[in-house]
C-alpha positions as CSV (number, residue, x, y, z in Angstrom):
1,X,-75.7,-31.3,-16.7
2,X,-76.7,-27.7,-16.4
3,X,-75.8,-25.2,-18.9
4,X,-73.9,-23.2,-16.5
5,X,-72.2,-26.2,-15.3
6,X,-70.4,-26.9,-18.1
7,X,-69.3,-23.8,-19.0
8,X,-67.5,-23.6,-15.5
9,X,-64.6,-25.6,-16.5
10,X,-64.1,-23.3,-19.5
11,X,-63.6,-20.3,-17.0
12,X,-59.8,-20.7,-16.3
13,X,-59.3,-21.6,-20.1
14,X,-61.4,-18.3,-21.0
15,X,-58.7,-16.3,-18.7
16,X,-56.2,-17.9,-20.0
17,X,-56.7,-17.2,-23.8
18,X,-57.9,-13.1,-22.5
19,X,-54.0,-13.3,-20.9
20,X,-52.4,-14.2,-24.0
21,X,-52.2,-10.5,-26.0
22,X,-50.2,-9.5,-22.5
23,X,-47.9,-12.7,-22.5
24,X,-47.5,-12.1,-26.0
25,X,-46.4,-8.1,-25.0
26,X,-43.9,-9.3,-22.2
27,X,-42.3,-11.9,-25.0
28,X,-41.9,-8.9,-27.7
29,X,-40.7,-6.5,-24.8
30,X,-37.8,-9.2,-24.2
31,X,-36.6,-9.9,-27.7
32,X,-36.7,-6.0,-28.1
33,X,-34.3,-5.7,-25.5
34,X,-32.5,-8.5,-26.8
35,X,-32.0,-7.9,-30.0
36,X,-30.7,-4.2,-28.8
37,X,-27.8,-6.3,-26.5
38,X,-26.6,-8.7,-29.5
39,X,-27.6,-5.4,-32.0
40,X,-25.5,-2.7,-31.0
41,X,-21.6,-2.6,-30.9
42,X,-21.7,-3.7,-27.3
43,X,-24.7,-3.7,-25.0
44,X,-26.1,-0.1,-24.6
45,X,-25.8,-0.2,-21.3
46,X,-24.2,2.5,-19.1
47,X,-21.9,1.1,-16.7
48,X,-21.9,-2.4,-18.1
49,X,-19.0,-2.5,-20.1
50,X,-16.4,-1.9,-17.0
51,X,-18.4,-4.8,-15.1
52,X,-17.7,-6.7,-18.6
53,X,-13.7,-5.5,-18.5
54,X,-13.5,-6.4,-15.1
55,X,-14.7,-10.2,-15.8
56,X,-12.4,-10.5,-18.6
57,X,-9.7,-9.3,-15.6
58,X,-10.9,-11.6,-13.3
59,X,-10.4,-14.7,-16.0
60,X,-6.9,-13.4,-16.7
61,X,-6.1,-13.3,-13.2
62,X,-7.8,-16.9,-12.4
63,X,-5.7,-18.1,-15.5
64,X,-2.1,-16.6,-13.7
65,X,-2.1,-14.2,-16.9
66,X,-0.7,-10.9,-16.2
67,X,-3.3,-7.9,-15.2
68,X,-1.0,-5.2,-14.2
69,X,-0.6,-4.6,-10.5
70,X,-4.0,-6.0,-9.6
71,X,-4.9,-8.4,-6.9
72,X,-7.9,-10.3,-5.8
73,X,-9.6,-9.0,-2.6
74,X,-9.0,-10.6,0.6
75,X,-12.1,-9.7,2.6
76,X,-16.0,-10.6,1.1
77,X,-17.3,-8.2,-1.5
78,X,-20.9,-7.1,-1.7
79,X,-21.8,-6.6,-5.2
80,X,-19.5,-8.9,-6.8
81,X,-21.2,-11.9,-8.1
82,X,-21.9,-10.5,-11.7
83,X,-18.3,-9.9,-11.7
84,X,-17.7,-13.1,-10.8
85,X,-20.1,-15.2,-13.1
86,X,-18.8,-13.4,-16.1
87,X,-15.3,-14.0,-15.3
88,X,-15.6,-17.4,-15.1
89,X,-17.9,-17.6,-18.4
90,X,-15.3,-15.8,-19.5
91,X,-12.1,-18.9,-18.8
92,X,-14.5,-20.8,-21.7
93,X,-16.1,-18.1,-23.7
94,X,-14.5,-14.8,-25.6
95,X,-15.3,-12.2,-23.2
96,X,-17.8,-10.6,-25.6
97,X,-19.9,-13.2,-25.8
98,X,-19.7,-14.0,-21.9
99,X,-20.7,-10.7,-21.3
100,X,-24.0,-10.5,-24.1
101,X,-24.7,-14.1,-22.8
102,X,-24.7,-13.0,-19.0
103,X,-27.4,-10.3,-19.9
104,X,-29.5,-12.5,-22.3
105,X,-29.7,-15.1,-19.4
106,X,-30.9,-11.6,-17.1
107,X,-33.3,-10.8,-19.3
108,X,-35.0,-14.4,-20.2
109,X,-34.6,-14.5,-15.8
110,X,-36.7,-11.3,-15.8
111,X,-39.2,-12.5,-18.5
112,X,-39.9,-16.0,-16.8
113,X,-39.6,-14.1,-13.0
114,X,-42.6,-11.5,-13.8
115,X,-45.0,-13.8,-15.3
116,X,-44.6,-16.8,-12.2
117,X,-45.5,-13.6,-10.3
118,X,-48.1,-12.3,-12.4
119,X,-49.9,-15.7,-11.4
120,X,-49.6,-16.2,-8.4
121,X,-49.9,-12.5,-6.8
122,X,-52.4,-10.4,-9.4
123,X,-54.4,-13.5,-10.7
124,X,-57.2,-10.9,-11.8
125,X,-54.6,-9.8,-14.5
126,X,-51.5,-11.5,-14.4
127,X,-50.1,-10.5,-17.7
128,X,-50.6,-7.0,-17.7
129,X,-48.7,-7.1,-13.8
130,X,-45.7,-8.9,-15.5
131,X,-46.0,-6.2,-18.2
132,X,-45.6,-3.6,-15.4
133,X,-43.0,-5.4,-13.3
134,X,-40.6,-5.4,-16.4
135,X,-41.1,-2.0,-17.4
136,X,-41.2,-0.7,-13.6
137,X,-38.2,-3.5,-12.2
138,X,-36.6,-5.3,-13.9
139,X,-35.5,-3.5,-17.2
140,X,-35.9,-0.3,-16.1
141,X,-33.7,2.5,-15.7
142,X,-31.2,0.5,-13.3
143,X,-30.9,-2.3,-16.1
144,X,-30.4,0.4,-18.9
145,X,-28.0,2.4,-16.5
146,X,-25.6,-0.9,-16.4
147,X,-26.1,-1.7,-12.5
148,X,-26.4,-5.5,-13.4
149,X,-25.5,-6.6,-9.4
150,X,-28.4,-4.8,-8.5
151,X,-31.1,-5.9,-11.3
152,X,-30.0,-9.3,-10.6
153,X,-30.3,-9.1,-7.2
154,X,-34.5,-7.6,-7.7
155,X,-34.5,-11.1,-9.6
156,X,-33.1,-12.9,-6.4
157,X,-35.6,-10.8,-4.1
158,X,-38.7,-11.7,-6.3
159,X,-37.2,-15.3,-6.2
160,X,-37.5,-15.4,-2.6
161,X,-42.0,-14.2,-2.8
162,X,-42.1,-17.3,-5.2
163,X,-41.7,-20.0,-2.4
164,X,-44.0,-21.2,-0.3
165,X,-44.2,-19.7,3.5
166,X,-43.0,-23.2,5.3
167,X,-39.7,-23.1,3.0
168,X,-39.1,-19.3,3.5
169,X,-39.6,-20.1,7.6
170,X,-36.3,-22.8,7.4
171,X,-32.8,-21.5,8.7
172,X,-31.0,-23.0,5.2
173,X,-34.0,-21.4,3.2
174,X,-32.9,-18.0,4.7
175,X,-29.2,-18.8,4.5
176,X,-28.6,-19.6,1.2
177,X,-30.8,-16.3,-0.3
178,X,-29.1,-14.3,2.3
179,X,-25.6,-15.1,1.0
180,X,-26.8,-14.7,-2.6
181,X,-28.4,-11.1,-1.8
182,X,-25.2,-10.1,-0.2
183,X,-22.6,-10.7,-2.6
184,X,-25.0,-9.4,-5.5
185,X,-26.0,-6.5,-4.3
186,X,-25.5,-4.8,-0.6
187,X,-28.8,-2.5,-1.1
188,X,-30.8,-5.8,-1.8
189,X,-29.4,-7.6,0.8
190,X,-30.5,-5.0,3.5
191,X,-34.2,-5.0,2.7
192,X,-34.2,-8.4,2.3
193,X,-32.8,-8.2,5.8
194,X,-35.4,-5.8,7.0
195,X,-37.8,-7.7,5.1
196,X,-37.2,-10.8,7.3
197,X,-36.3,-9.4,10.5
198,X,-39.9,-7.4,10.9
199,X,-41.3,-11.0,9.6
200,X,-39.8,-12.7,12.2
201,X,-41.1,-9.9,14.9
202,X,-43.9,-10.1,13.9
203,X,-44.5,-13.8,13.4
204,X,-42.3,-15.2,16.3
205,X,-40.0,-17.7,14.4
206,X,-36.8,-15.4,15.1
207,X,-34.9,-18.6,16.0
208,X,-34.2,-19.8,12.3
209,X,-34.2,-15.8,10.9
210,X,-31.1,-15.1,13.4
211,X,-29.7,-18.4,12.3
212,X,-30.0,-17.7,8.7
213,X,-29.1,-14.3,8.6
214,X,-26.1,-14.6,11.0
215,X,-23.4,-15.3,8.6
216,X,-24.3,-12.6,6.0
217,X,-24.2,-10.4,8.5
218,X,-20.9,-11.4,9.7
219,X,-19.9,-11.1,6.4
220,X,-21.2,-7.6,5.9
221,X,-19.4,-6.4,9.4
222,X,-16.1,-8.1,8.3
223,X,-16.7,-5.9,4.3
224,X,-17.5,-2.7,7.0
225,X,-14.1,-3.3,8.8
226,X,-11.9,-3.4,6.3
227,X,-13.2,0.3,5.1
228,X,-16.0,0.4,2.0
229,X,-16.0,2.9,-1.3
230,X,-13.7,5.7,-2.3
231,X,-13.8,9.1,-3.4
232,X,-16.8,10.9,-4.4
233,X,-18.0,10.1,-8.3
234,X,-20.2,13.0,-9.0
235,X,-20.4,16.5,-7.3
236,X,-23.4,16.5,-4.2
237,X,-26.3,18.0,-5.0
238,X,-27.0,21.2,-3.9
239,X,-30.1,24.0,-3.9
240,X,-31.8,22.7,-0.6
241,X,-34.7,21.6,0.0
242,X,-36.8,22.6,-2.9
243,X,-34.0,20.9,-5.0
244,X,-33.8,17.8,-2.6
245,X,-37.7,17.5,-3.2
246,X,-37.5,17.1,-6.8
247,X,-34.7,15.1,-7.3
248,X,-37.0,12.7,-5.0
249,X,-39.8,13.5,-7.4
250,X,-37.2,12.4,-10.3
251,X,-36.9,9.5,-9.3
252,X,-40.4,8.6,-9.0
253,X,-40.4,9.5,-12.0
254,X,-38.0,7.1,-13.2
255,X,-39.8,4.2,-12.6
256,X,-41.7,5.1,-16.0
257,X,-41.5,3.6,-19.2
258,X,-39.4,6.4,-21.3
259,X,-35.8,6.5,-21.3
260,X,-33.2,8.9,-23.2
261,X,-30.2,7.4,-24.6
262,X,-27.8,10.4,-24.9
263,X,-25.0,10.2,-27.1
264,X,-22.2,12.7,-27.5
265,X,-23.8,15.2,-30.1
266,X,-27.0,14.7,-27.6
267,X,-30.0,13.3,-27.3
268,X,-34.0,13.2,-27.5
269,X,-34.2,17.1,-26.3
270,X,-31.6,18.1,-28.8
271,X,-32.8,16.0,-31.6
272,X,-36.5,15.0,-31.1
273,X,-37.7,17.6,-28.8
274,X,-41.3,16.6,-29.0
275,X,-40.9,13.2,-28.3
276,X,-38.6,14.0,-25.0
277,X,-41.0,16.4,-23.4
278,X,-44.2,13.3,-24.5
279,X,-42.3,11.5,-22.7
280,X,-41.4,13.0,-19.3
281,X,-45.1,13.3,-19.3
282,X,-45.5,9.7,-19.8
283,X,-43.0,9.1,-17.0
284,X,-44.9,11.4,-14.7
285,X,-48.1,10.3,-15.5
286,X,-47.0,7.0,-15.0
287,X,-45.4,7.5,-11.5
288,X,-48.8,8.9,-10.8
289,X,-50.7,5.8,-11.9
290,X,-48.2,3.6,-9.9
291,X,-49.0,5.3,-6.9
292,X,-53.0,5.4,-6.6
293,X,-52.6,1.6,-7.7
294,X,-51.0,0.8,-4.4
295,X,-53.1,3.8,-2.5
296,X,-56.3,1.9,-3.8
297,X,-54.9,-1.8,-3.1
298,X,-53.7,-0.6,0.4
299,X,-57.7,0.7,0.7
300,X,-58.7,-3.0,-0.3
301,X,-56.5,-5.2,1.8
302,X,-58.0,-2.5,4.8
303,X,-61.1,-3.4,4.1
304,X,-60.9,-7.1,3.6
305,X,-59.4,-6.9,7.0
306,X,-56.4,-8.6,5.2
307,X,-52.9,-6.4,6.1
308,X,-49.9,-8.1,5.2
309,X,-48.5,-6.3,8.3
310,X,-44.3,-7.7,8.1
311,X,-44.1,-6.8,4.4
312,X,-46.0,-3.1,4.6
313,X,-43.6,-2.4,7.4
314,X,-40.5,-3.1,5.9
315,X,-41.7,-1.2,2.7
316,X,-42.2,1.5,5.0
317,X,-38.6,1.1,6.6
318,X,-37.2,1.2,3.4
319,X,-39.4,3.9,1.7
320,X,-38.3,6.3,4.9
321,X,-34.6,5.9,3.8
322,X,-35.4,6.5,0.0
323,X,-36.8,9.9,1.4
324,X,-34.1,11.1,4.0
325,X,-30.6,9.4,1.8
326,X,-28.7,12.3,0.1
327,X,-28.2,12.3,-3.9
328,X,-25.2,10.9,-2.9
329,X,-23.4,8.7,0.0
330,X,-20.6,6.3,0.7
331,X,-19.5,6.8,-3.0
332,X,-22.9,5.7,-4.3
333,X,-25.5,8.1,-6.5
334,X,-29.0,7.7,-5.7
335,X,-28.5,5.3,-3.1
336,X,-32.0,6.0,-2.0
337,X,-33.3,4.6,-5.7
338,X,-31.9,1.4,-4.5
339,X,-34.1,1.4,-1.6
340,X,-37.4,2.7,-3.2
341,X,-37.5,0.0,-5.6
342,X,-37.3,-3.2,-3.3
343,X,-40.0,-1.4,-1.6
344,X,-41.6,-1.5,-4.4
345,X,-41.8,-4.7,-5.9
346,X,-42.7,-5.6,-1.9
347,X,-45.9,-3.1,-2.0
348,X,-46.7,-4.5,-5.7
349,X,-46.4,-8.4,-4.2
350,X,-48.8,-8.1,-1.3
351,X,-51.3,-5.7,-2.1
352,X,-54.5,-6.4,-4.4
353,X,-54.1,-4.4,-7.4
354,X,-57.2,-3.0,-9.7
355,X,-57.0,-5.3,-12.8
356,X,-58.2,-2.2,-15.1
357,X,-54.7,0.5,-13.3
358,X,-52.7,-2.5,-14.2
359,X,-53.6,-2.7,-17.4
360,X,-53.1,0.7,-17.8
361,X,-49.7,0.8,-16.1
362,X,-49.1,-2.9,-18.4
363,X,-48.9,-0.7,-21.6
364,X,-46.2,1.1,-20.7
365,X,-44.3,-1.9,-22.0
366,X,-45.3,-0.5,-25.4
367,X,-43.4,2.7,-24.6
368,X,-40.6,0.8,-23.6
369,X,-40.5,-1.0,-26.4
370,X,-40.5,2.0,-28.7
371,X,-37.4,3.2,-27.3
372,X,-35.9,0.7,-27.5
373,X,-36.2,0.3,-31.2
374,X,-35.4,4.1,-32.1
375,X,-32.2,3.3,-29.8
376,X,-31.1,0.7,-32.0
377,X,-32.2,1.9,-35.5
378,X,-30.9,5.4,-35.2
379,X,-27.2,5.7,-36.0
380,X,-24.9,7.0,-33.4
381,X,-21.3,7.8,-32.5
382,X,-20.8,4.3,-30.2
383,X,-16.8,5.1,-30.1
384,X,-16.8,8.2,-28.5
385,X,-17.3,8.0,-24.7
386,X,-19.9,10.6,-22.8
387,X,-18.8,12.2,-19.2
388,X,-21.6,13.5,-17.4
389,X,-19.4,17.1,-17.1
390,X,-19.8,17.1,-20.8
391,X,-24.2,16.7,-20.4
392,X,-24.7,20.9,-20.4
393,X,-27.1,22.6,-21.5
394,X,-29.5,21.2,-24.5
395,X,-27.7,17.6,-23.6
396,X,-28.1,18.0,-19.6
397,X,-31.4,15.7,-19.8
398,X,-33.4,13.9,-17.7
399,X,-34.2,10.1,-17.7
400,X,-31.0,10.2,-19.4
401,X,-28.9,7.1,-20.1
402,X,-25.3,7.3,-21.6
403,X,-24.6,4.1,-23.4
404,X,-21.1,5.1,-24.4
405,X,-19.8,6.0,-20.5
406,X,-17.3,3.5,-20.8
407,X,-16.5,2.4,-24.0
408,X,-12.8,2.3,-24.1
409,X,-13.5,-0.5,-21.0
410,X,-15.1,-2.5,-24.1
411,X,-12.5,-1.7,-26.8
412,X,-9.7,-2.6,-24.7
413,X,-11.5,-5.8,-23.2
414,X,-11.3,-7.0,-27.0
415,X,-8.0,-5.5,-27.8
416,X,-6.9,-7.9,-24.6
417,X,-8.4,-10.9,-25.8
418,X,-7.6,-11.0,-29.1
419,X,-4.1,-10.0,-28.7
420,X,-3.6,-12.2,-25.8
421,X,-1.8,-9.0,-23.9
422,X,-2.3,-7.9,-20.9
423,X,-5.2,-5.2,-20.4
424,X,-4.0,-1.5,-19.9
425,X,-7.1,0.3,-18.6
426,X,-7.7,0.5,-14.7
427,X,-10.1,-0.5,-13.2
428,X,-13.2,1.8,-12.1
429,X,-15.6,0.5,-9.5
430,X,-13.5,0.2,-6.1
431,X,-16.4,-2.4,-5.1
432,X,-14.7,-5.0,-6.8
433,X,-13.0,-8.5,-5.9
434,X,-10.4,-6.5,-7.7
435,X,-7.9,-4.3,-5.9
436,X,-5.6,-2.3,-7.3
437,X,-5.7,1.5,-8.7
438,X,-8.8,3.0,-9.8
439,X,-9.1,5.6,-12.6
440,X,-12.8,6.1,-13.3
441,X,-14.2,6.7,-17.0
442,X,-12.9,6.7,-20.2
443,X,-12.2,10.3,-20.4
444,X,-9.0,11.3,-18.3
445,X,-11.9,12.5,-15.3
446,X,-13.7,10.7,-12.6
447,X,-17.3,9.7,-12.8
């Protein structure tokens, strides 16, 4: 046997060992995070700790313990599935522990998620891809702004690219993802929608999409009937279209790697001015980076005559509603954000990637990872709740987070269950299985 015969089995092995630095990245990246959830008084996220109130609610209601005058929905709920896993954790766990546990199980989800799709859609540099799909998707700044329905339903989406083509084309395939998408996350569920229905268009096997599809969407018209959201959050941006541009930018911009925890007496522009302005740089540079990798994958799969035509459409669909959606609408900021990044991980999925801009765009893992260690060794005021009236001036920042939005949810959420009495916060989020009134933040204001 030849020389370069035997060395050909070696080949995979020999990529295999060359992945393991990046493997190793995505496993530090996760215990970082980790350890920040189990580290911190309760998990630094910004919204999560009324989703985490609200499950301890939910328990207390299943368990025919008082909960004020609230009531359990009586029409299907979009976005209500964390709520509901962590109020049932919550009938056998302290709701504490439900909660950290809930989030652990995201991120180990997230972990295992981006490397099964490093493999099998960026063999040439699987690693480094899962490195970018965690910083980028799925614990990025939607994960560290609390919006847990939604990062759980990215995982759902990227779920769905991880089965083969004959089980995505069955009715029951379609239905039972469908169902999941729309009680996790509304946003999700509609490009998962779009997703299918060019697919089927395009493909001609409409017959099982329809049949699939058909009772989410029933669902969704029966959630539309019955009158979705409330009042306005946050103030509508203004300035026109110069301003409209760059809050577009922003968010582009978001997809990077830094993020700014801001706590009452401020954050990294008050305190660590160098650092903040390194990293909006980062960010930017990184958005940039993002984008020629999909400009020069799009160039490839044109020239291998190879266009994943269904998927590139509904990427499109979904990218044109990111760019005409207002700041905010139907009670939801940014609802555009939600639409960019299922686009997205779509574009990320089917287009070939240069190994070496992935690797590039892999490291920002290592920014991420930096943060999130200065968030949890630097001592901070975790009691005293931040309204986003009160970010002026040297605290108005950008790729802000404010870990502390709804502390008192958390407080009281213990109070309740180690007292055993009834909880004596409202509720914030109208999208809820729970009705009753809503009072939103910790600080006597809305938002």
């Amino acid at each position: 046997m030849s020389t370069a015969q035997t060395a050909l089995p070696r080949a995979p092995a020999a990529a295999s060992r060359a992945g393991l630095p990046w493997t190793a990245l995505c496993l530090l990246l996760s215990a970082l995070v980790a350890a920040a959830l189990l580290l911190a008084p309760y998990p630094p996220l910004q919204d999560f700790s009324e989703w985490a109130y609200q499950g301890h609610l939910l328990s207390r209601l299943f368990q025919g313990l008082p909960v004020g005058d609230l009531r359990l929905a009586t029409a299907p709920i979009p976005n209500s599935s964390v709520q509901l896993l962590l109020g049932l954790l919550s009938l056998a766990l302290p709701p504490a522990i439900a909660a950290k546990l809930f989030l652990l199980g995201l991120v180990f989800g997230a972990l295992l998620l981006a490397l099964a799709l490093g493999r099998r859609f960026q063999p040439r540099a699987p690693g480094a891809f899962a490195a970018l799909l965690l910083t980028a998707l799925f614990l990025n700044a939607s994960f560290w702004n609390g919006y847990a329905n939604f990062q759980l339903g990215m995982l759902i989406l990227g779920a769905w690219f991880l089965l083969g083509k004959e089980k995505q084309g069955r009715a029951g395939t379609i239905l039972a993802f469908s169902l999941a998408l729309f009680f996790t996350h509304a946003m999700v569920f509609a490009a998962f929608g779009i997703l299918l229905g060019l697919t089927a268009l395009l493909e001609r096997r409409l017959r099982a999409t329809v049949l699939g599809l058909l009772p989410a969407a029933g669902l969704t018209l029966w959630y539309v009937a019955t009158g979705a959201g409330g009042g306005e959050t946050e103030p509508q941006g203004s300035g026109g279209l110069v301003a409209f541009l760059a809050y577009k930018l922003y968010t582009l911009a978001k997809l990077g790697p830094y993020h700014n925890f801001v706590f009452a007496e401020g954050g990294d522009l008050a305190f660590r001015p160098a650092l903040y302005w390194a990293g909006a740089a980062v960010n930017l540079l990184f958005a940039a980076g993002l984008a020629l990798a999909l400009l020069l994958g799009l160039r490839e799969a044109i020239r291998a005559r190879h266009l994943p035509w269904a998927p590139l459409a509904a990427a499109a669909v979904l990218l044109g509603g990111f760019a005409l959606l207002p700041d905010l609408a139907l009670n939801v900021v940014n609802p555009g954000e939600r639409l960019m990044l299922p686009a997205l991980l779509i574009l990320l999925l089917v287009l070939p990637l240069p190994p070496l801009l992935l690797r590039a765009l892999g490291l920002g893992a290592v920014v991420l990872g930096a943060c999130i260690l200065l968030l949890v060794a630097t001592p901070q005021e975790w009691q005293r709740p931040v309204h986003y009236t009160d970010l002026e001036g040297r605290r108005a920042e950008l790729f802000r987070h404010r870990p502390t939005a709804f502390a008192c949810k958390w407080e009281e959420m213990q109070r309740s269950a180690r007292t055993g009495e009834a909880p004596r916060q409202p509720i914030s989020f109208a999208t809820s299985l729970l009705v009753g009134q809503t009072y939103a933040g910790c600080t006597g204001r809305p938002g």
